[in-house]
C-alpha atoms as one frame of an Amber mdcrd trajectory, in Angstrom:
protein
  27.938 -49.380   6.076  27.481 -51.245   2.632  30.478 -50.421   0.146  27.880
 -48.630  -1.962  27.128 -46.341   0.367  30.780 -46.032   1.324  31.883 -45.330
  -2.581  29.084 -42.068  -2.610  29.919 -40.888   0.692  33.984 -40.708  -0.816
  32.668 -39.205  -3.734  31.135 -36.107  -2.385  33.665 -35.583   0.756  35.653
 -33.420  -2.203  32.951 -31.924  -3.533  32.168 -30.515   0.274  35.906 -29.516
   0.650  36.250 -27.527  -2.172  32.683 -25.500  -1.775  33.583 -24.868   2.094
  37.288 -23.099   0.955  38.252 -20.354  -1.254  39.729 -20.957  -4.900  41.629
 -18.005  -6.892  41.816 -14.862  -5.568  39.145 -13.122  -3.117  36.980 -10.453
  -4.878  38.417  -7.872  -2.304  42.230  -8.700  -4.370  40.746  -7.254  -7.374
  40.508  -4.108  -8.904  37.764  -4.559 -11.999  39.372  -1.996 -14.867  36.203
  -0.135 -16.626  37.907   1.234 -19.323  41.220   1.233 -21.109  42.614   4.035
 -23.267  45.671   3.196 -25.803  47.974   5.786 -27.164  51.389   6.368 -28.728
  54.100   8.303 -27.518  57.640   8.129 -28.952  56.546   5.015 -30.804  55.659
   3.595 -27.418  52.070   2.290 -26.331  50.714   4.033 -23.265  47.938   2.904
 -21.434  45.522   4.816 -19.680  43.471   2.136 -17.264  40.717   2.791 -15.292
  39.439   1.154 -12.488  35.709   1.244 -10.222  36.806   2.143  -6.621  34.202
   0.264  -4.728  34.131   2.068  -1.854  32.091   4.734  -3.925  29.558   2.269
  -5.405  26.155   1.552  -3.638  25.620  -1.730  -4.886  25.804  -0.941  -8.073
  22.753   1.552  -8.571  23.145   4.904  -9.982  20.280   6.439  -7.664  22.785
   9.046  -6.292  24.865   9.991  -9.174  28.124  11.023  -8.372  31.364  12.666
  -9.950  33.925  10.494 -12.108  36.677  11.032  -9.690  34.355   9.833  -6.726
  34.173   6.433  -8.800  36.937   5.668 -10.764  40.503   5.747 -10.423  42.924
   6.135 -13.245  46.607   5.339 -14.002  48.760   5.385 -16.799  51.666   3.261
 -17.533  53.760   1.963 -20.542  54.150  -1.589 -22.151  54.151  -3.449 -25.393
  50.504  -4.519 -25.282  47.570  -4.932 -23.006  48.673  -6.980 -20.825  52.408
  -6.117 -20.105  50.391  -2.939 -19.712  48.382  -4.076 -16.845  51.226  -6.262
 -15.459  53.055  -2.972 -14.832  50.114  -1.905 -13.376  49.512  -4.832 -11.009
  53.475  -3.510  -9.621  51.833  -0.497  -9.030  48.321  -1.250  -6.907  48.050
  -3.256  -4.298  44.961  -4.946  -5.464  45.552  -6.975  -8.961  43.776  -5.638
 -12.321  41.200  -7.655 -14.154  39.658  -6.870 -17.743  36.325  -9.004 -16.686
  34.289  -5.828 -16.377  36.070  -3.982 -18.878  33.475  -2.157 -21.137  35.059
  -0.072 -23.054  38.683   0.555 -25.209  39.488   3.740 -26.362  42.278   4.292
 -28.848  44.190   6.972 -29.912  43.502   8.369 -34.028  48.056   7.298 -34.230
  47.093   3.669 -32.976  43.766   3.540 -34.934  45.999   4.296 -37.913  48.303
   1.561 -37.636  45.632  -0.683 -37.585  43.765  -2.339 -34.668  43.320  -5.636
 -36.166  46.131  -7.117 -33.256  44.118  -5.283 -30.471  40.552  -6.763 -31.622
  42.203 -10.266 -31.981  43.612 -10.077 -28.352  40.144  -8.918 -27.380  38.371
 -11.394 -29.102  40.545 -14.272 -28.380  40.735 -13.330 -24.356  38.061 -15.292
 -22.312  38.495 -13.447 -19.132  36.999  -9.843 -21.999  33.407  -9.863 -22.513
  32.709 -10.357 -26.210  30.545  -7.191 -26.641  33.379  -4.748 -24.566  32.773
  -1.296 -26.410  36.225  -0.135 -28.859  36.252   4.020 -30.269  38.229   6.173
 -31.472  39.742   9.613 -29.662  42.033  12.255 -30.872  43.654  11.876 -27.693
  42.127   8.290 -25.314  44.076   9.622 -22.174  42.552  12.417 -22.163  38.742
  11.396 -22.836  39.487   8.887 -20.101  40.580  11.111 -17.619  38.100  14.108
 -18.608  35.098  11.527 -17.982  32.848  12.944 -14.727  29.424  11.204 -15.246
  27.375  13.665 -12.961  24.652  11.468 -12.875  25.677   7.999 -12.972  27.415
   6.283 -10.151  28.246   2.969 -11.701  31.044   3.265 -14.047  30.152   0.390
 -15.949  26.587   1.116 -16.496  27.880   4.954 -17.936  29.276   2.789 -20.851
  26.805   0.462 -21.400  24.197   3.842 -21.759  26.715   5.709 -23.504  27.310
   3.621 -26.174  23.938   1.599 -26.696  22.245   4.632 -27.523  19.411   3.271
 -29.660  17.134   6.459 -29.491  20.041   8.924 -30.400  21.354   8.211 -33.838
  24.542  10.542 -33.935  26.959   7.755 -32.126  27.944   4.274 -34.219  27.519
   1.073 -32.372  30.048  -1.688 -32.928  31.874  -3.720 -30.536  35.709  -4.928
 -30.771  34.381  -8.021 -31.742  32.030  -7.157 -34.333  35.466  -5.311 -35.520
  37.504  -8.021 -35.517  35.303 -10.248 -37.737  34.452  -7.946 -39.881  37.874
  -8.001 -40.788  38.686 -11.332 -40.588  35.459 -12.072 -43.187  35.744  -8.645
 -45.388  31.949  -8.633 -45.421  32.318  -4.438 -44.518  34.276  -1.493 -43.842
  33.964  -0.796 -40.516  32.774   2.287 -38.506  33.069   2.605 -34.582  31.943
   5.401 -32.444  33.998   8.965 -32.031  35.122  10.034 -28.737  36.558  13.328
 -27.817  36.834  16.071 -25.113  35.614  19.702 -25.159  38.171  22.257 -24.522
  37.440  24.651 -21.740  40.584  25.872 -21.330  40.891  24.487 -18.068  37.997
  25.962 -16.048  37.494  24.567 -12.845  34.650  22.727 -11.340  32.317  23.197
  -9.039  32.893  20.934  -5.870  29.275  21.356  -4.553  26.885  21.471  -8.088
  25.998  20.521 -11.460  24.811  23.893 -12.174  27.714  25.698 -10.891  30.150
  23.667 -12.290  29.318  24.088 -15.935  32.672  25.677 -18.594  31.806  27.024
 -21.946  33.459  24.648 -24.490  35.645  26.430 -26.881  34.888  23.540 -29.498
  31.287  24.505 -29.823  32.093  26.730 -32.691  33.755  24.404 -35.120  30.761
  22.064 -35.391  29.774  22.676 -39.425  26.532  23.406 -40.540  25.374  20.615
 -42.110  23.982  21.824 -45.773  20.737  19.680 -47.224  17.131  19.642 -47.174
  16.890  16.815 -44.682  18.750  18.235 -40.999  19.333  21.319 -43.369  21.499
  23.771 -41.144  21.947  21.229 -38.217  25.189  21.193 -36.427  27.448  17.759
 -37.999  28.846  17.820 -34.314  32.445  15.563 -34.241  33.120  14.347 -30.741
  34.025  17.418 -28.196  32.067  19.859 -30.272  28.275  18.878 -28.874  28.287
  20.715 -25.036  27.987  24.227 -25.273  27.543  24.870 -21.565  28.898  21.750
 -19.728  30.004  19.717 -16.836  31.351  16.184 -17.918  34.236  17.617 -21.309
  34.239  13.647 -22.547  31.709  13.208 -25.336  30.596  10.482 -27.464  29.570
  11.661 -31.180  29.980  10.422 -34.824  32.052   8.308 -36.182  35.242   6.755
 -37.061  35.447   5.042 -40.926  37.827   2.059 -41.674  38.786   1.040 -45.142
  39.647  -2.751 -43.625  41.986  -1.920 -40.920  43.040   1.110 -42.287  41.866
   3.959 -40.316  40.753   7.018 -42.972  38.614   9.413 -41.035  35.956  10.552
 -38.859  32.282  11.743 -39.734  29.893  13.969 -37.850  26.482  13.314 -36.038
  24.303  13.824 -39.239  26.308  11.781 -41.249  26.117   9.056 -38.482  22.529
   9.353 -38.389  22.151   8.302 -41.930  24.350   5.588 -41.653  22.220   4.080
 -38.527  19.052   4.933 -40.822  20.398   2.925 -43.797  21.912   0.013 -41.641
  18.806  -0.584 -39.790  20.015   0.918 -36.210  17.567   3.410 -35.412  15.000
   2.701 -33.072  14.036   6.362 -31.995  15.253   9.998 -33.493  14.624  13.397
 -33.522  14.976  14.901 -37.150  14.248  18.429 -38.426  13.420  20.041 -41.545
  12.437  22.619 -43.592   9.141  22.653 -45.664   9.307  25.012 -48.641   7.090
  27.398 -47.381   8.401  27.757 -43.906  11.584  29.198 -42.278  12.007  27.695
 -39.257  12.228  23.931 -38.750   9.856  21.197 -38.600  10.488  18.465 -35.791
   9.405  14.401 -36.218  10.448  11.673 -33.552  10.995   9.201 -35.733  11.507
   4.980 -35.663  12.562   2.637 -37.505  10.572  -1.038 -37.104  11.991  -2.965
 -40.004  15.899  -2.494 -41.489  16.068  -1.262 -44.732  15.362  -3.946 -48.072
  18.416  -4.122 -50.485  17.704  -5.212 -53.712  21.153  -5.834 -55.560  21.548
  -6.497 -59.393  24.696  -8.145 -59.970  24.883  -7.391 -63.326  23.799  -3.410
 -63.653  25.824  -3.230 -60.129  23.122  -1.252 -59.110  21.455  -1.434 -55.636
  18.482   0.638 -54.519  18.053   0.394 -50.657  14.356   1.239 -49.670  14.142
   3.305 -46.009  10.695   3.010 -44.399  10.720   5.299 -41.119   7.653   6.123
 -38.813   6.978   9.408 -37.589   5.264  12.065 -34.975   4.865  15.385 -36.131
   6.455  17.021 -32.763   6.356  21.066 -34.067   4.863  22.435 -36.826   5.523
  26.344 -38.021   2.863  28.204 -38.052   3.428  28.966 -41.608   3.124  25.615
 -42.904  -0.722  26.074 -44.592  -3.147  23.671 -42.394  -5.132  22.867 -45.673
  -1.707  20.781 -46.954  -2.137  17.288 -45.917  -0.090  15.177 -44.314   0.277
  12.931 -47.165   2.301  16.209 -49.032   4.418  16.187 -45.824   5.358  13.071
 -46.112   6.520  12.601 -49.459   8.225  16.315 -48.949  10.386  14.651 -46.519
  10.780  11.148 -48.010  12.078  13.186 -50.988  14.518  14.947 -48.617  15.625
  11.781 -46.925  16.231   9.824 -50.194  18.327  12.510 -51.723  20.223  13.778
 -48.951  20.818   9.805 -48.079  21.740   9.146 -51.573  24.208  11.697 -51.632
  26.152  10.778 -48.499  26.374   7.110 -49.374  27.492   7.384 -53.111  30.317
  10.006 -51.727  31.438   7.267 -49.222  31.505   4.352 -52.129  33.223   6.693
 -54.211  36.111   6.317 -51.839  36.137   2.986 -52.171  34.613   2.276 -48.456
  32.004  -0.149 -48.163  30.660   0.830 -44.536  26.658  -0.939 -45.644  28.668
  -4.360 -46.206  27.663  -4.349 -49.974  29.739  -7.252 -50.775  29.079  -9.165
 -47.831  25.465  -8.969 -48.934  26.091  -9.869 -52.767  26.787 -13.670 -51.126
  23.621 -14.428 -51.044  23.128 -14.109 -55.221  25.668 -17.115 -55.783  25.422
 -20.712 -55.701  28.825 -21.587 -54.467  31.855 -20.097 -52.879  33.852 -20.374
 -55.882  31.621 -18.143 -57.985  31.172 -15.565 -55.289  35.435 -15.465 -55.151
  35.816 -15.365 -58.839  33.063 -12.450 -59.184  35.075 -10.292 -56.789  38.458
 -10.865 -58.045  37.630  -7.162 -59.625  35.490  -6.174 -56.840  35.327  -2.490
 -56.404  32.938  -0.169 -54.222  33.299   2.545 -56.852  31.880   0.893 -59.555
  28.283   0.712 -57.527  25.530   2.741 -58.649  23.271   3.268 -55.061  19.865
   5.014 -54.992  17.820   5.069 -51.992  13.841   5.195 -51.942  12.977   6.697
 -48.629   9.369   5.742 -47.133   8.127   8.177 -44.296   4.724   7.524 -43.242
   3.436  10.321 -40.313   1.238   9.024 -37.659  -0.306   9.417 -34.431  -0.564
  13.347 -33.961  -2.608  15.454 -32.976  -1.224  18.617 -34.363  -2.052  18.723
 -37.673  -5.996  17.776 -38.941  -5.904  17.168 -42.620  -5.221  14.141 -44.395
């Protein structure tokens, strides 16, 4: 054999050793934790973690649905963070915990007020965490974790990922821990992240054999606010836990929680989260309702939004105007709504509506000095160096901003109404 030949053959004999054995731990050692919940009890952290039990997954496919305790297992411990959290854990199982498939961190409103900058950087730093892992905010994350029963869903993972990258429903924030974490670290925006919550149902039963039987009326219902404008005028502002009237699965995902940097001040409703998706660009499909002036029942447009909104900032007049073009499809119409109005009426009825209801909400949130639309992130752009962008906001304040917004709704593609 020529030395060459001798040289590649010793070359690859390790390669073949170490593809023919095992290295780390075999996937049947591992439990994969789908979602974490953090709270605070006596000044302690207690973690809620739950983990996919395998044995109740087909392959990963959710043809079958099945019930949250069929597919998840859950178990709470104590420990100074995360991880001494799941090393108490790992004393507990059999099987040893890994965050690899974690999609989602729920935290308590106690922990969310003391900050969660040091939870975002352990997420963000972490390479065994998946960058875009889910973080929201519960009155209470142990019990939204254990209340979850996805009915018809059998991967837990893929109940997250559909629960909180809602695109066509614009009552639930989307942020990730990571998108958190810089925001902070940069100071570009005030932070929102999605609302979590659990219906009370004053512990009604379920059903072990259906959907339909299993169904509790949710005591909650009734504190949802009507919300009071022209645009979603007398539409529920549902907070997390307040959305089911009739239901099966008490965990909800609805609104919003609103950071002043990491300072946790307070939660919004559905409506109010819909605007906020409308005038950061995040709506790609929505169900709005109205009234008209000469009807009494509501009006109903599917609406999208194929462009993010323009914002066109003057430094000096600190005045920014943020136009809003949304498409529409007329999907009711009252009788009483006169067929010889045209669409074109319609539609600047409602961009009227939208603008002022829009306006409204936004100026009430700068007021409080919160700058969830990343204002001064955006002003970057109107400097030529770092230096002058620093020195302009050495004064910086959201209050002083004067913000109008010039909605655009442009109705399409029906069928219901005739005149233009």
């Amino acid at each position: 054999m020529k030395l060459t030949n001798l040289i590649k053959l010793t070359a690859v004999i390790p390669l073949v050793i170490l593809l023919s054995s095992c290295v780390g731990q075999e996937p049947n050692d591992i439990a994969y934790v789908t979602a974490l919940g953090i709270d605070k009890k006596d000044d302690e952290y207690v973690y809620t973690i739950q983990f996919a039990n395998p044995t109740k997954i087909s392959g990963g496919a959710s043809e079958e649905g099945g019930k949250g305790g069929q597919i998840v297992e859950n178990l709470s411990v104590g420990g100074n963070s995360i991880y001494s959290g799941i090393n108490n854990a790992n004393a507990i199982l059999s099987k040893n915990l890994s965050l690899a498939h974690a999609k989602l961190v729920v935290v308590s409103e106690d922990v969310a007020r003391d900050g969660l900058y040091d939870i975002t950087d352990l997420l963000a730093r972490n390479g065994e965490i998946r960058p875009d892992i889910y973080i929201a905010v519960a009155e209470n994350s142990q019990e939204y974790i254990l209340e979850i029963q996805p009915v018809i869903e059998l991967n837990p993972a893929k109940y997250y990922q559909l629960t909180y990258e809602k695109n066509e429903f614009g009552g639930v924030a989307r942020n990730s821990a990571v998108e958190y974490y810089f925001s902070n670290m940069t100071g570009n925006r005030d932070c929102v992240l999605p609302l979590a919550g659990t219906a009370n149902t004053d512990g009604e039963e379920r059903s072990e054999h259906s959907v339909s039987e299993s169904v509790s009326e949710n005591k909650r219902y009734e504190d949802a606010e009507k919300y009071e404008s022209d645009f979603e005028n007398n539409g529920r502002n549902y907070l997390a836990g307040q959305a089911g009237l009739k239901i099966a699965n008490k965990s909800e995902t609805i609104g919003m929680a609103v950071f002043n940097a990491d300072e946790y001040i307070g939660k919004l409703g559905s409506i109010e989260t819909e605007l906020y998706n409308i005038l950061s660009g995040q709506i790609e499909e929505n169900y709005i309702e109205f009234y008209s002036g000469q009807t009494s029942v509501p009006i109903t447009l599917r609406i999208n939004q194929k462009k993010k909104p323009d914002y066109d900032i003057d430094i000096d007049s600190k005045h920014v105007n943020i136009k809003v073009r949304l498409e529409g499809e007329l999907m009711s119409l009252s009788k009483q709504y006169e067929e010889a109005n045209s669409i074109n009426y319609m539609e600047k009825e409602l961009s009227q509506m939208m603008s002022e209801t829009a306006e409204n909400f936004i100026n009430d949130v700068y007021d409080r000095d919160i700058d969830i639309l990343g204002l001064k992130g955006k002003l970057k752009t109107k400097f030529l160096t770092w230096q002058q962008y620093n020195d302009y906001c050495e004064n910086y304040s959201d209050k002083d901003w004067d913000i109008s917004v010039e909605g655009d709704i442009v109705i399409s593609g029906t069928s219901i109404v005739k005149y233009r």
